[in-house]
Structures are given as C-alpha cells and as structure tokens.
C-alpha positions in Angstrom: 7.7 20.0 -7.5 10.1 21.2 -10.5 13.1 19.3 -10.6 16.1 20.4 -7.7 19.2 22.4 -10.0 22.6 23.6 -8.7 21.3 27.2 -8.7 18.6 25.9 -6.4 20.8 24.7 -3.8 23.0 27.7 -4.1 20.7 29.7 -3.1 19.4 28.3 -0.1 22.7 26.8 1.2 23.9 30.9 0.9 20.7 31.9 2.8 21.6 29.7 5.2 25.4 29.6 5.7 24.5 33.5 6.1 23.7 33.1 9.6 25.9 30.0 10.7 29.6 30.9 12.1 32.4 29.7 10.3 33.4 26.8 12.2 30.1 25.6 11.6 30.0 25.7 8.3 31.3 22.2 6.6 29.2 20.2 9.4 26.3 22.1 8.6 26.9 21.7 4.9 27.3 18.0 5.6 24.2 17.9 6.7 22.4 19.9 4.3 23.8 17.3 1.5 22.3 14.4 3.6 19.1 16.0 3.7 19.1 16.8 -0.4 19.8 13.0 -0.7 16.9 12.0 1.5 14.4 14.2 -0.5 15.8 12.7 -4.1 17.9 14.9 -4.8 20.8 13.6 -7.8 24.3 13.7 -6.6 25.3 14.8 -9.5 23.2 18.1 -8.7 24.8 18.3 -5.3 28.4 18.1 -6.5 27.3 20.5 -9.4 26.8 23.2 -6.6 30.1 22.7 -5.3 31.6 25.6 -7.5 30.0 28.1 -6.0 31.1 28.2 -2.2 34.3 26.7 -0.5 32.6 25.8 2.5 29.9 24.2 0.7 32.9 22.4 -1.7 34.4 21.0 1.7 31.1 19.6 2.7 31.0 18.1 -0.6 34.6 16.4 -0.5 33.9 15.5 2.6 30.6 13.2 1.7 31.9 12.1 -1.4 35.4 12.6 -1.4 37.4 13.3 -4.2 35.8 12.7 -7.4 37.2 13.1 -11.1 34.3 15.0 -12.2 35.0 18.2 -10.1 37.2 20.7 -11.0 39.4 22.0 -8.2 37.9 25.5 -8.3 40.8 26.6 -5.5 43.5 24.9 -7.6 46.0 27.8 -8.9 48.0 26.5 -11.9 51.6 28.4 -12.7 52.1 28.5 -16.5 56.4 29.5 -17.2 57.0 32.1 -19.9 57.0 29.1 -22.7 53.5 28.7 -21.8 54.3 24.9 -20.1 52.8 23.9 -16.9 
C-alpha cells in the first residue's frame, strides 16, 4: 500500500463526516485518528489534515492538543491602519 498523505485522509474523513450529525462529529473524528495510528499512520500526516475541516481540527486538538506546528486556521488577526498587529 502507497504511503497514507493528508489528501488521503481528507477525503475519506469528508466521505464519512457526510453522513454523521454534528454532535457527532469530534468523537467520531477522535476515533478515526486512533484508528490512522493503529494502521501506521505518521502523526505528522494526521495533524497535516487538520487544515482542511474544523471538526476534523477539534478531533485533532483534542488527541494531541495544542501543538506549535499547526497553524490556527480559525485564528482571525486585526492588522490597524500602520500595518501593526
């Protein structure tokens, strides 16, 4: 089997979290993560697919908690007129 990117899981976690309600989604997302670590799957790759859904981002956070290395996709930044932050 070809090595596991973040595409990869994008795509199924979004064929799946089609059909799950939102309440659902996080827990089920947890899940999913611990069973893309049983199979081999890097972490890196796991956190990688973080940037493409929220719920799937939670799910992340919530396994790994808060790591350095990810962006905060949701994170909105207000620059003044002078350009500062």
């Amino acid at each position: 089997m070809d090595e596991m990117t973040a595409e990869h899981i994008d795509r199924i976690w979004s064929s799946l979290s089609h059909w799950l309600p939102e309440k659902t989604k996080v827990d089920a997302g947890v899940d999913f993560i611990n069973c893309l670590q049983e199979i081999g799957v890097e972490d890196s790759v796991i956190k990688q697919a973080a940037e493409f859904d929220p719920k799937y981002e939670e799910a992340v956070l919530a396994v790994f908690g808060q790591d350095d290395d990810m962006e905060d996709t949701n994170e909105d930044w207000y620059y003044d007129s002078e350009g500062e932050e």
